[in-house]
C-alpha positions as CSV (number, residue, x, y, z in Angstrom):
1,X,148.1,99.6,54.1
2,X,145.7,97.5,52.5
3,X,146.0,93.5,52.2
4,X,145.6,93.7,48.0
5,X,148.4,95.0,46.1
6,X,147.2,93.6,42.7
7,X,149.2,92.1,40.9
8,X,152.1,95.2,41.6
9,X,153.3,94.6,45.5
10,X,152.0,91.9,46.7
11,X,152.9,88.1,46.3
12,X,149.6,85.6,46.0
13,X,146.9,84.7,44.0
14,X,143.3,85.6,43.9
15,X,140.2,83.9,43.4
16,X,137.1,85.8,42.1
17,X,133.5,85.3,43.3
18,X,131.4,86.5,40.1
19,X,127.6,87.2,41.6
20,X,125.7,90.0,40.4
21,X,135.7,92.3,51.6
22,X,139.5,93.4,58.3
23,X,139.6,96.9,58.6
24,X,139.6,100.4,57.2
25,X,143.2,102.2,57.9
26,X,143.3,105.6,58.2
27,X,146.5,107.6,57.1
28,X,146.5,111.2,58.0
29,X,143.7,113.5,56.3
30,X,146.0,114.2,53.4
31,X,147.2,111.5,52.5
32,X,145.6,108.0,50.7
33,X,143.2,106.1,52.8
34,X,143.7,102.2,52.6
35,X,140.8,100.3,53.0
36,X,140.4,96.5,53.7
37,X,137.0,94.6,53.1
38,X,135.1,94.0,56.6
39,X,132.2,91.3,54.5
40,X,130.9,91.6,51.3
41,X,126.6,90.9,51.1
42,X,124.6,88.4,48.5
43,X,120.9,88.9,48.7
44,X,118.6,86.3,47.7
45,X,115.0,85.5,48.5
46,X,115.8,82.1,50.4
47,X,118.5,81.5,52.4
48,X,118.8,77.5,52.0
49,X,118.6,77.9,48.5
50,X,121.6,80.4,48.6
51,X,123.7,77.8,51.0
52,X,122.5,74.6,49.1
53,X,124.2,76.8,45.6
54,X,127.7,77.6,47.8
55,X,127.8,73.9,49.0
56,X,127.6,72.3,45.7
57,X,131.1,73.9,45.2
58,X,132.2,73.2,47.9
59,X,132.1,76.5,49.8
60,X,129.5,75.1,53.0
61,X,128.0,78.6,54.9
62,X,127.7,78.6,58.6
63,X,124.0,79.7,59.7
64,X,124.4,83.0,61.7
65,X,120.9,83.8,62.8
66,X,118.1,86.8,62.6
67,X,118.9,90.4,62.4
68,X,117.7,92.1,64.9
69,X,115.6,94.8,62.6
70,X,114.1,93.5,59.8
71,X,113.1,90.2,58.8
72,X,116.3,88.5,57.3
73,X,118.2,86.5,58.7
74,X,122.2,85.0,57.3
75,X,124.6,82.9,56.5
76,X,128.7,83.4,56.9
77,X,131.4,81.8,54.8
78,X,134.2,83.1,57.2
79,X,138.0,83.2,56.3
80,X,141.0,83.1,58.0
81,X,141.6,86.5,57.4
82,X,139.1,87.5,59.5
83,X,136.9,88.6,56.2
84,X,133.6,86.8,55.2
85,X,130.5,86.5,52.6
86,X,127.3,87.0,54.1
87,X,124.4,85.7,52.7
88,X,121.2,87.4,53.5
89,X,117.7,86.8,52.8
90,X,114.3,87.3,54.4
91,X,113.1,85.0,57.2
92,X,109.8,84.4,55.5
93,X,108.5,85.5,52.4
94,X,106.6,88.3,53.7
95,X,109.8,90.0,55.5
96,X,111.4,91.9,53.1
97,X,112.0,95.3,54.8
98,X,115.3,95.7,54.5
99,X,117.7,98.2,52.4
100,X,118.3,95.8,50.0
101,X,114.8,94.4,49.3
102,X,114.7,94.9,45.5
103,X,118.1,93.0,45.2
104,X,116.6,89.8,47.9
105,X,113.5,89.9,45.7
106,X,115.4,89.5,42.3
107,X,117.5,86.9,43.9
108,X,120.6,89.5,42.6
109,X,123.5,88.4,44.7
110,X,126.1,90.8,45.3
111,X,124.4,94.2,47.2
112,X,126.3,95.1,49.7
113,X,130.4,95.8,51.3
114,X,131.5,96.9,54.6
115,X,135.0,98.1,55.9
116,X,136.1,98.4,59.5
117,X,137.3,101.0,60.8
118,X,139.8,102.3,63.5
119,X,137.7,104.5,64.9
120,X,134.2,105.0,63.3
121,X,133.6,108.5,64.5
122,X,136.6,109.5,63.3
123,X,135.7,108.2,60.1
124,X,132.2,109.7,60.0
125,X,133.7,113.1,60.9
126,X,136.8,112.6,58.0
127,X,133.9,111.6,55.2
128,X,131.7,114.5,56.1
129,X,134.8,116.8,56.0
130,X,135.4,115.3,52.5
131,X,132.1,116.4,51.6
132,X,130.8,112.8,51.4
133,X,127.3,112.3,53.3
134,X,127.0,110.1,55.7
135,X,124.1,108.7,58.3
136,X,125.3,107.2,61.5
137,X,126.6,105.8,63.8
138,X,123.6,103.8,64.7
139,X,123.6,100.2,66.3
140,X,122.8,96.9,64.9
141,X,122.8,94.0,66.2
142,X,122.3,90.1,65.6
143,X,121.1,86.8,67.6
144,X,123.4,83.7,67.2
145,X,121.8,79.9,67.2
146,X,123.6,79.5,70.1
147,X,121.6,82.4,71.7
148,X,124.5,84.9,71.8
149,X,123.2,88.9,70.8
150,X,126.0,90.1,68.7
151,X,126.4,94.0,68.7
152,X,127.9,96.4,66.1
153,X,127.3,100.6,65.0
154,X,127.2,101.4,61.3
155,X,127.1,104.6,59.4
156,X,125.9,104.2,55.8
157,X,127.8,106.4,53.1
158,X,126.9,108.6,50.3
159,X,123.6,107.9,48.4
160,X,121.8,105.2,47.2
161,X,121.6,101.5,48.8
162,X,124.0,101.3,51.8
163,X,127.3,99.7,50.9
164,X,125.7,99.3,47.0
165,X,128.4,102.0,46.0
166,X,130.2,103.3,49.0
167,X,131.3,101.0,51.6
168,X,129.5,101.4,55.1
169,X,130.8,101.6,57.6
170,X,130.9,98.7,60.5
171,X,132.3,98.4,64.2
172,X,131.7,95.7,66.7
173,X,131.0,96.4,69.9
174,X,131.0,93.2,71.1
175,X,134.5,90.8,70.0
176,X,134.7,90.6,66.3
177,X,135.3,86.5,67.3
178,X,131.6,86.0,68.1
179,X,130.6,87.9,64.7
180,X,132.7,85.7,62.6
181,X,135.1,82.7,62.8
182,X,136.6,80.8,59.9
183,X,134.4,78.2,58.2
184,X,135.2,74.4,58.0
185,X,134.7,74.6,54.5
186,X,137.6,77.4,53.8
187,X,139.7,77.1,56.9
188,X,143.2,76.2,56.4
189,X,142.4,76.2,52.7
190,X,143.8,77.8,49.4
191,X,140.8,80.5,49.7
192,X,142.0,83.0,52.4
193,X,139.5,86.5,52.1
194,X,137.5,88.5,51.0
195,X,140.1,90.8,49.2
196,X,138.1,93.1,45.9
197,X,134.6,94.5,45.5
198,X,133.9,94.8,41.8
199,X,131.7,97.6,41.3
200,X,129.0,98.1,37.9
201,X,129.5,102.0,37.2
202,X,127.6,103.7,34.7
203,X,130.5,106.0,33.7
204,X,133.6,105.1,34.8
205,X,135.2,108.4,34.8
206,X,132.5,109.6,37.3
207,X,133.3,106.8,39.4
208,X,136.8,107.3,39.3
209,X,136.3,110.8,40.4
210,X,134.0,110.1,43.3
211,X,136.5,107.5,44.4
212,X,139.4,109.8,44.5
213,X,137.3,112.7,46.0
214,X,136.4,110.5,49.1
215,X,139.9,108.3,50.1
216,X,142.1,110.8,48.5
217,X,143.3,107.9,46.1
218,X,145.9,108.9,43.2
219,X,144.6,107.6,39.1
220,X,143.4,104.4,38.6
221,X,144.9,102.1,35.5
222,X,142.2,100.0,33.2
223,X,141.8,97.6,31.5
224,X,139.2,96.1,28.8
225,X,137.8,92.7,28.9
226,X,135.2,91.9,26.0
227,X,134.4,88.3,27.6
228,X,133.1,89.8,30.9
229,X,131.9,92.9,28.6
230,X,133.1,95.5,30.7
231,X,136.5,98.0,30.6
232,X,137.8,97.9,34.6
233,X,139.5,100.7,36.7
234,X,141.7,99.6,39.1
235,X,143.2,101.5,42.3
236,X,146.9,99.5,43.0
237,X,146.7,98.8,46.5
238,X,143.1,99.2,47.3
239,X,140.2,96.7,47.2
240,X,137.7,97.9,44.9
241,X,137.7,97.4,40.8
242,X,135.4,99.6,39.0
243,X,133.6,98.1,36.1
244,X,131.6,100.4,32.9
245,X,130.0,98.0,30.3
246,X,131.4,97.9,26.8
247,X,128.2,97.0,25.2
248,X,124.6,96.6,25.2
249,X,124.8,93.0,25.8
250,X,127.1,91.5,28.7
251,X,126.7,90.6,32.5
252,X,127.6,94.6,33.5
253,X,125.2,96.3,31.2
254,X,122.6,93.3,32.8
255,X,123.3,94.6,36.5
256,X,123.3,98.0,35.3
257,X,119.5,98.0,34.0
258,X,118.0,95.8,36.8
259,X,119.6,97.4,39.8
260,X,121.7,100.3,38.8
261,X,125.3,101.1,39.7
262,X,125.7,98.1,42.7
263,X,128.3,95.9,44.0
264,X,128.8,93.3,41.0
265,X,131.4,90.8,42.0
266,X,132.9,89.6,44.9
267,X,137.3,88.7,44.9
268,X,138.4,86.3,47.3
269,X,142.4,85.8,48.0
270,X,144.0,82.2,47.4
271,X,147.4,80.9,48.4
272,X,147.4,78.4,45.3
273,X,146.1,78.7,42.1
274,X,147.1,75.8,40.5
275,X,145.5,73.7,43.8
276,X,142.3,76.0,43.7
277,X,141.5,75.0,39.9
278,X,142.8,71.3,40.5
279,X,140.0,71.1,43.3
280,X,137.4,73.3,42.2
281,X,137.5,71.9,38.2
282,X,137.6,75.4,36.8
283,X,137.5,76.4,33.1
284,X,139.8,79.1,31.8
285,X,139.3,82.9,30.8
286,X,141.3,85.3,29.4
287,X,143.4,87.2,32.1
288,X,142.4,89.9,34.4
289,X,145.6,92.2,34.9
290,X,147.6,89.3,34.4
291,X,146.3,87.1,36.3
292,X,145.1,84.0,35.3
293,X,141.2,83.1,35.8
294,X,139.3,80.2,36.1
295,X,135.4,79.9,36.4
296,X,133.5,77.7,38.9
297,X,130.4,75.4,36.9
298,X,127.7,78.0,36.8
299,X,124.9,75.4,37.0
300,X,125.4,74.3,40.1
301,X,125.6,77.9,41.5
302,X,122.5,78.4,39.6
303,X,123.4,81.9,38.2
304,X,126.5,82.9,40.3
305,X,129.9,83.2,38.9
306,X,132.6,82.7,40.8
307,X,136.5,82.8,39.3
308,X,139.6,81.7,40.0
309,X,142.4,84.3,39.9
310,X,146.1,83.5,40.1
311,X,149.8,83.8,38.5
C-alpha cells in the first residue's frame, strides 16, 4: 500500500514543504488504489534563484539538465526513498513553452506531481475505464550534465494543467538510478521523501468526489485550520490532502485566484522531529492532524513555506 499512513498506521514523522511525491500500486479494479508520489514540481522563472532559496536552508538541489522539449531545464533534491523535488524553470527568459508557463512566469512554486506506476498502460486503460480522460503514453526525455539522455513515457490525467490536479503519470524507460539519486544535502538525513501533495480545491466536496470516482478511495476525514486558512480532507493511507479556503483572505484563497485549483504544498517524510526543528530552527504552529508543525524562516526562501511535521 502506500508509504503514508497519517498519523493512523504508520510510525514517523513528517515534514511539510509549504510552496504555492516511488510508485503507483495497483490493487484489483475494485478495490482502493494506493498511490505513492514519483516527484512533486516548483516552477519559477530562474532556476539559480530557486536553488540559491533551497540552499539557504539547507536543502542544496543537484542540477539535472535540459528537457528535451521545451526550454526549461531542472534541479533535483533527491531522497532516499527514491522520491524527489524538481525544480523547473525556463532556460532563458524567452523559453517558456511549457504546460506550466503561467505558474514559471508568476514564480508560483508548487505546479505539478507525478506517480509511478506498475504498468502504465495498464493504468491508462484502468483510468479511462473509470471514466477519467487521459492523453498518453507519450515519451519524454532529459540530457544529464554528464551527457547521459534520460528516457521516460507519461500520460497526463483528467483536465487542466498536467499533474496541477490529477497526478500524471510517469515511467522510466531507462534505470530510475540515472533519473534520480539521493542528494548530499538530504542523504542519510532526518528528511526521507516526498510523502503528501496538498491540493487548493475550490469545493472540497467536489474534490472529494472526483477523488473517490478515479482510485476508488473510501470518505476522507477533515479537519479546519484557521492559521493556514483552509479546512483539509484527508484520505488515511494515501498521499494527497485536499485543501478549500475558509476565507477571503489566507494563502489557499491566494493560490486559488492566481492559478486556480493547483498543487499547493509539498510534504516531505522525516525520521526525527525533534532533530529536524533543532537543525532547521523552526517556529511552531498549531497541529495538523496531530502532528506537530514547525515552519522554516520564510525570508530566506523568499516566499516558500516549508513545515516541519512530527509527533
Amino acid at each position: 500500500m502506500g508509504k503514508f499512513c497519517w498519523p493512523f498506521c504508520r510510525v514517523g514523522l513528517w515534514a511539510l514543504l509549504l510552496l504555492g511525491a516511488a510508485a503507483v500500486g495497483q490493487e484489483p479494479s475494485k478495490g482502493p488504489v494506493f498511490l505513492n508520489i514519483d516527484h512533486a514540481s516548483i516552477c519559477g522563472s530562474n532556476l539559480d534563484t530557486m536553488r540559491q532559496a533551497f540552499a539557504s536552508v539547507g536543502l542544496t538541489t543537484d542540477y539535472g539538465g535540459p528537457h528535451a522539449t521545451g526550454g526549461t531545464h531542472m534541479a533535483l533534491l533527491g531522497f532516499d526513498d527514491g522520491s524527489y523535488l524538481e525544480l523547473i524553470a525556463p532556460q532563458t527568459p524567452a523559453a517558456d513553452s511549457s504546460p506550466w508557463a503561467k505558474f514559471i512566469s508568476a514564480d508560483a512554486g508548487p505546479c505539478a506531481w507525478a506517480v509511478e506506476p506498475k504498468d502504465i498502460d495498464a493504468e491508462v486503460q484502468r483510468l479511462k475505464a473509470s471514466g477519467t480522460a487521459v492523453n498518453g503514453p507519450d515519451a519524454g526525455s532529459r540530457k544529464r550534465p554528464d551527457g547521459m539522455n534520460i528516457e521516460w513515457q507519461v500520460a497526463n490525467v483528467g483536465s487542466g494543467t498536467p499533474g496541477s490536479l490529477l497526478p500524471f503519470l510517469i515511467q522510466d524507460r531507462t534505470p530510475r538510478q540515472w533519473r534520480v539519486a539521493p542528494s548530499a544535502s538530504v542523504q542519510g538525513s532526518m528528511l526521507t521523501g516526498v510523502e503528501v501533495v496538498v491540493i487548493a480545491v475550490n469545493d472540497l466536496s467536489s474534490s472529494i468526489a472526483l477523488f473517490r470516482k478515479t482510485y476508488n478511495w473510501a470518505e476522507p476525514i477533515t479537519e479546519d485550520h484557521g492559521e493556514f486558512g483552509a479546512r483539509l480532507a484527508y484520505f488515511p493511507g494515501q498521499p494527497v490532502v485536499r485543501a478549500q479556503t475558509l476565507g477571503n483572505k489566507s494563502f489557499i484563497a491566494d493560490r486559488l485566484q492566481k492559478f486556480g485549483e493547483s498543487t499547493a504544498a509539498y510534504l516531505l517524510a522525516t525520521n526525527d522531529f525533534n532533530a529536524a526543528n533543532k537543525k532547521f530552527k523552526l517556529s511552531g504552529a498549531k497541529p495538523w492532524f496531530s502532528q506537530k508543525v514547525g515552519w522554516f524562516d520564510q525570508n530566506k526562501l523568499k516566499g516558500f513555506r516549508v513545515v516541519v511535521l512530527g509527533q
